[in-house]
FISEKOL-415003 format. One line per 3 residues: number of its first residue (from 1); for each residue x, y, z of C-alpha. Coordinates in nm, 4 decimals. Each point is the difference from the previous one (the first is absolute). Layout:
N
NUM	X,Y,Z ~ ...;
//
This chain:
252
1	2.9708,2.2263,0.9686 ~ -0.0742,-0.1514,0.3459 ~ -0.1703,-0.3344,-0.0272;
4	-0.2487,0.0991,0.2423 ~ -0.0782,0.2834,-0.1543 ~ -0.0484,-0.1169,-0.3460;
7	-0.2431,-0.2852,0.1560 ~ -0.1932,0.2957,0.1930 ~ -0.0352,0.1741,-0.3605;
10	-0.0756,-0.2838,-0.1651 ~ -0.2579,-0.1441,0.2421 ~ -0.1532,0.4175,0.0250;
13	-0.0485,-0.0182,-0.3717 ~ -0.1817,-0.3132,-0.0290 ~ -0.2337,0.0537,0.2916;
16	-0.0841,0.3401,-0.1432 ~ -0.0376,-0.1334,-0.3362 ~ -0.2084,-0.2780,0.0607;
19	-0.2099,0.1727,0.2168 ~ -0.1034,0.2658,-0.2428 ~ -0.0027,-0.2609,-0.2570;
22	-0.2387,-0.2252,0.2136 ~ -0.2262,0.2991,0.0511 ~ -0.0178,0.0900,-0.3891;
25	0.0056,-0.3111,-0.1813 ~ 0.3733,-0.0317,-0.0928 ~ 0.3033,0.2027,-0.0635;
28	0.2391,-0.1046,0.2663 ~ 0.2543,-0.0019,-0.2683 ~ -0.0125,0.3907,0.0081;
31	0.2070,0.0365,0.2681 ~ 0.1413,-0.3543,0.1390 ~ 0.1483,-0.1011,-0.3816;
34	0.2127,0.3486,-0.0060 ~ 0.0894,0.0269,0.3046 ~ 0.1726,-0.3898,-0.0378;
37	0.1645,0.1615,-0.2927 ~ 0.1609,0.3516,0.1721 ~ 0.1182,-0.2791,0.2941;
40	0.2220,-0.1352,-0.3027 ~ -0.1824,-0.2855,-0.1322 ~ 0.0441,-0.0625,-0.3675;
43	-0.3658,0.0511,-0.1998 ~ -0.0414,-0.3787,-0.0443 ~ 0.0801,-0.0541,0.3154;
46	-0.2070,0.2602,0.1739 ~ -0.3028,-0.1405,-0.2017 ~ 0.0115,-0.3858,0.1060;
49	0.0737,0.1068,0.3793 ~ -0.3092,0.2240,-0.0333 ~ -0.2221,-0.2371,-0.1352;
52	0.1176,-0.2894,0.2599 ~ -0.0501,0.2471,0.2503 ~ -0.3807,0.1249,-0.1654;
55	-0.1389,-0.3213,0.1029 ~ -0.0082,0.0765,0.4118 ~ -0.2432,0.2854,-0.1591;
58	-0.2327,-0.2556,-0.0910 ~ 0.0422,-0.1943,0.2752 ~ -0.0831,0.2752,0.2534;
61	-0.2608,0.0927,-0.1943 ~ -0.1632,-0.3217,-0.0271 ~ 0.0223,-0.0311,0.4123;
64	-0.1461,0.3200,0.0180 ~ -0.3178,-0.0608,-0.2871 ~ -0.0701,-0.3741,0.0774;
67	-0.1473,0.1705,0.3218 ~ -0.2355,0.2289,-0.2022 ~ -0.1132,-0.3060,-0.2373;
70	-0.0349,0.2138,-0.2688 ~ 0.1465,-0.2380,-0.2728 ~ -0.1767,-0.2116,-0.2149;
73	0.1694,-0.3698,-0.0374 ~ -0.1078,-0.0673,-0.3797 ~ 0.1099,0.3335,-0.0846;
76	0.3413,0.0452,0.1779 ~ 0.0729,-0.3679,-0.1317 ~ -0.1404,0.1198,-0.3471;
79	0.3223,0.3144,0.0223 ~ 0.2391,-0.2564,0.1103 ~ -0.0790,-0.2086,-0.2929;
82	0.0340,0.2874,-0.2661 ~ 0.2529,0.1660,0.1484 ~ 0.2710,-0.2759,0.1622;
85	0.1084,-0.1373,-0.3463 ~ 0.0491,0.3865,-0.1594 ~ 0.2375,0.0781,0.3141;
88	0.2290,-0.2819,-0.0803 ~ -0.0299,0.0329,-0.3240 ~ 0.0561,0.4453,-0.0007;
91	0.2991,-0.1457,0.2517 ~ 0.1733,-0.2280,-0.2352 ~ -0.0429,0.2215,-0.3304;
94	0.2473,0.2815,-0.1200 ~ -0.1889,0.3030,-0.0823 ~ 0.1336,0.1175,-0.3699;
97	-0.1136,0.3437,0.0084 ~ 0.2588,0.2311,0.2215 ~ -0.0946,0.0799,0.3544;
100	-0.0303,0.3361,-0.0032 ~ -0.2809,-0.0263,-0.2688 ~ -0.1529,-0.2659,0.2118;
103	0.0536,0.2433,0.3202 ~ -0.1094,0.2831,-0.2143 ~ -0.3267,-0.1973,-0.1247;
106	-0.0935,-0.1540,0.3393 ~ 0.0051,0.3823,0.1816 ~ -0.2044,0.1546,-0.2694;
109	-0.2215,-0.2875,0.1103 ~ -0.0002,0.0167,0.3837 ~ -0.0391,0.3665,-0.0103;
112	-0.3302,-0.0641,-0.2452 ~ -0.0882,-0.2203,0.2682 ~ 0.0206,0.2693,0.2734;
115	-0.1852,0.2309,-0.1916 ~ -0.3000,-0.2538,-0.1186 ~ -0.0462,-0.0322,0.3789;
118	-0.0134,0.3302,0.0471 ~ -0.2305,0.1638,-0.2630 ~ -0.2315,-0.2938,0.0550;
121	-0.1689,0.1140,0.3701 ~ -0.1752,-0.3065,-0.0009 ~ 0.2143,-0.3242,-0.1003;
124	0.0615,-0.2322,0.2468 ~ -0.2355,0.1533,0.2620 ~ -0.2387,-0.3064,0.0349;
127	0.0211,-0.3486,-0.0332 ~ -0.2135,-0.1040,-0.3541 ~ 0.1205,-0.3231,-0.1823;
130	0.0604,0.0206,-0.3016 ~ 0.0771,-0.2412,-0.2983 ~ 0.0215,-0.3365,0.1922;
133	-0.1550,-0.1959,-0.3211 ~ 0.2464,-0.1707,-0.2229 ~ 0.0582,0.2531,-0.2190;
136	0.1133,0.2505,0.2420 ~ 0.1848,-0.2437,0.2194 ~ 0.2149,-0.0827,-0.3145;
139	0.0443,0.4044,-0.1325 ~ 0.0637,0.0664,0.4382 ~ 0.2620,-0.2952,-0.0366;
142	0.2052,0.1110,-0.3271 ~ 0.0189,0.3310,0.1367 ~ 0.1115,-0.1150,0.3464;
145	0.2368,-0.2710,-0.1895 ~ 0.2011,0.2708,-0.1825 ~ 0.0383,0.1724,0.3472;
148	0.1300,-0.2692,0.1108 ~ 0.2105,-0.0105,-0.2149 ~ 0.1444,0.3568,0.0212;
151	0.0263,-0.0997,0.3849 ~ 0.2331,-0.2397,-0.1158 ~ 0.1932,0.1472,-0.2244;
154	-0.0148,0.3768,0.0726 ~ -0.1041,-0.0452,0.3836 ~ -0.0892,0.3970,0.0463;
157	-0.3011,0.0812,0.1118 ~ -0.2527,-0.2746,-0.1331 ~ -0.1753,-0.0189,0.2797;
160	-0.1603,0.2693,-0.0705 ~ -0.1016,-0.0866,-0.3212 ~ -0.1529,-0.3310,0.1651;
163	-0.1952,0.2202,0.2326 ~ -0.1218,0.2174,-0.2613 ~ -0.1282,-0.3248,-0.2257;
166	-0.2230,-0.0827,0.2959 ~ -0.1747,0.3134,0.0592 ~ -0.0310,0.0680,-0.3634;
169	-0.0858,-0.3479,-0.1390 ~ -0.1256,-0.2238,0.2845 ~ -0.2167,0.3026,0.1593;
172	0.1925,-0.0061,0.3466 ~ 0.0299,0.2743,0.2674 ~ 0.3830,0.1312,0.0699;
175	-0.0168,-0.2180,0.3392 ~ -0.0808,-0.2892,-0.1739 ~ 0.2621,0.0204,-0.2665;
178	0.2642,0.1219,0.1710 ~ -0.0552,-0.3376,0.2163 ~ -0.0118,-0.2289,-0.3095;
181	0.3352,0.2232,-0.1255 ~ 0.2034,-0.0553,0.3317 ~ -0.1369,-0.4407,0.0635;
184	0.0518,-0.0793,-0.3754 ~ 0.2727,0.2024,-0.1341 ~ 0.2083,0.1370,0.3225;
187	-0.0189,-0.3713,0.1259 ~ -0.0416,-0.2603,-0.2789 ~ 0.0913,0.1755,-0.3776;
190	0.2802,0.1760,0.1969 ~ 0.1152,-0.3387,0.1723 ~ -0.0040,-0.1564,-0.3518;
193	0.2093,0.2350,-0.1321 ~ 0.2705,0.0067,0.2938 ~ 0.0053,-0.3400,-0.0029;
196	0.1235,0.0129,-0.3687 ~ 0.2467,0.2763,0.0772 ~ 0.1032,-0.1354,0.2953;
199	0.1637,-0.2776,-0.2791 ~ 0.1094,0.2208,-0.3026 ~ 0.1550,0.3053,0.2402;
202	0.1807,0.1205,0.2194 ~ -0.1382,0.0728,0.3609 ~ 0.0973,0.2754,0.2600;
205	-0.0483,-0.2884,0.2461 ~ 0.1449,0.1795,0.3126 ~ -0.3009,0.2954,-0.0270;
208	-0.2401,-0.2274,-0.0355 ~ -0.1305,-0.0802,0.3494 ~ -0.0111,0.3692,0.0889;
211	-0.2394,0.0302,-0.3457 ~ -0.1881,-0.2585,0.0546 ~ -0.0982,0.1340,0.3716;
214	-0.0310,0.3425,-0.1715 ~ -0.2167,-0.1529,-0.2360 ~ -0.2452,-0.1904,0.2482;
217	-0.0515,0.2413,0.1996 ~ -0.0623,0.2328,-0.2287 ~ -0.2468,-0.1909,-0.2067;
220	-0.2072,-0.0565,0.3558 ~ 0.0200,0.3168,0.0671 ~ -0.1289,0.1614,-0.3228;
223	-0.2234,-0.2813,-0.0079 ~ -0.1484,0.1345,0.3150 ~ 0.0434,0.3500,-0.0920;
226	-0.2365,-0.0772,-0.2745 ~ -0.2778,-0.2342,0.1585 ~ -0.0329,0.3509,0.2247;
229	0.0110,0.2487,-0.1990 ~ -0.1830,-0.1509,-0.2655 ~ -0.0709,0.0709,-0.3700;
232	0.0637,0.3871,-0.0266 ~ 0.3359,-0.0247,0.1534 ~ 0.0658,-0.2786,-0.1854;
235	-0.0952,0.1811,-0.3521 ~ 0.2071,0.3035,0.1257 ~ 0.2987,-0.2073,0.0700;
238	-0.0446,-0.1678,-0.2984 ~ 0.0489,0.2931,-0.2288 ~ 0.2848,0.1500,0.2010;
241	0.1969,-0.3229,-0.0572 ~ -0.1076,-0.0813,-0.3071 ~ 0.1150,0.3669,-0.1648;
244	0.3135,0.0503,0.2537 ~ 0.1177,-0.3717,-0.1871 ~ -0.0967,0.0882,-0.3309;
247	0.2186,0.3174,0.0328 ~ 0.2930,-0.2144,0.1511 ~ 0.0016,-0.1738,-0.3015;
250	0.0199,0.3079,-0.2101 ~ 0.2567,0.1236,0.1793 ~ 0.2543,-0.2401,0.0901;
//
């Protein structure tokens, strides 16, 4: 395949992954991760380049956000804390259980997701926090640790998971979380966990500053997308990714 070619794929898949994903709250793996895979990049391969290249999400997110000052310091330092040591450790453990019954488990998850969101007219339409006392910081914090954990290990589609933790638990609007989602986990639980694969496996390190531009640019421009459009768009976009990844996983 032409080199120029394969970059132009490989930089068309990211920026229309990321963007999508930046928009709905995660799931850029949906269509960057295969894509890395038909180009002829072995599965662990394909994975560590991806998650390298997931970080520019976060970072073009966080440009885009840190405008809108929607984040709150304790709490965005209170995700990084939970969430930074279950990346590295997800990225450093073996998962014993085969991975299509972990692929099979997570969709039947992610499509649940999807369809929570959808039968529920109302969640994540306002901003009402919930849960901030120390009880429900530490139940919010296991549940966001064993994300991290999947993000990780399993890296498919936690994101979403994140996002849906924070509307359910902590009583935040789609905006809101989606903008926690993309600082904390597309920029510092996802540059945790690159940083440890970037050690134990082997990078695509040729692809990776077409990805990474993909991957900025796309995470501003969702980012932006979604500061517009705001919280219905957001919801909608949040279900479309969240069951179109939970059947991926079903399926391939």
């Amino acid at each position: 395949m032409n080199n120029y070619y394969e970059q132009f794929l490989v930089f068309s898949a990211s920026l229309v992954a990321n963007t999508f994903s930046a928009l709905a709250g995660g799931g850029a793996g949906l269509i960057q991760f295969p894509v890395l895979i038909f180009l002829g990049l072995s599965f662990s391969v394909a994975l560590a380049t991806h998650k390298i290249a997931s970080v520019a999400l976060g970072v073009g997110a966080s440009v885009r956000y840190l405008k809108e000052d929607v984040l709150e310091r304790k709490f965005a330092f209170f995700m990084a804390v939970v969430g930074i040591p279950a990346v590295i450790l997800g990225s450093f453990t073996v998962v014993h259980i085969p991975e299509s019954l972990a692929k099979a488990i997570l969709g039947v998850l992610t499509i649940a997701l999807g369809l929570h969101s959808l039968v529920n007219k109302q969640l994540g339409a306002v901003y009402q926090p919930a849960h901030r006392d120390l009880t429900g910081l530490v139940k919010g914090g296991v549940a966001l640790a064993v994300i991290g954990f999947l993000n990780g290990s399993i890296a498919s589609g936690t994101g979403l998971f994140a996002t849906l933790v924070l509307i359910a638990w902590f009583g935040m609007d789609y905006k809101r979380a989606v903008a926690y989602t993309l600082v904390i986990v597309g920029l510092f639980w996802n540059g945790s966990g690159a940083v440890v694969l970037a050690m134990i496996a082997t990078v695509k390190w040729s692809w990776l500053p077409v990805l990474l531009l993909g991957s900025f640019v796309g995470g501003y421009l969702g980012a932006h997308l979604a500061i517009l459009k705001g919280n219905q768009w957001i919801k909608r976009s949040y279900e479309v990714m969240t069951i179109a990844v939970g059947i991926k996983l079903l399926c391939c």
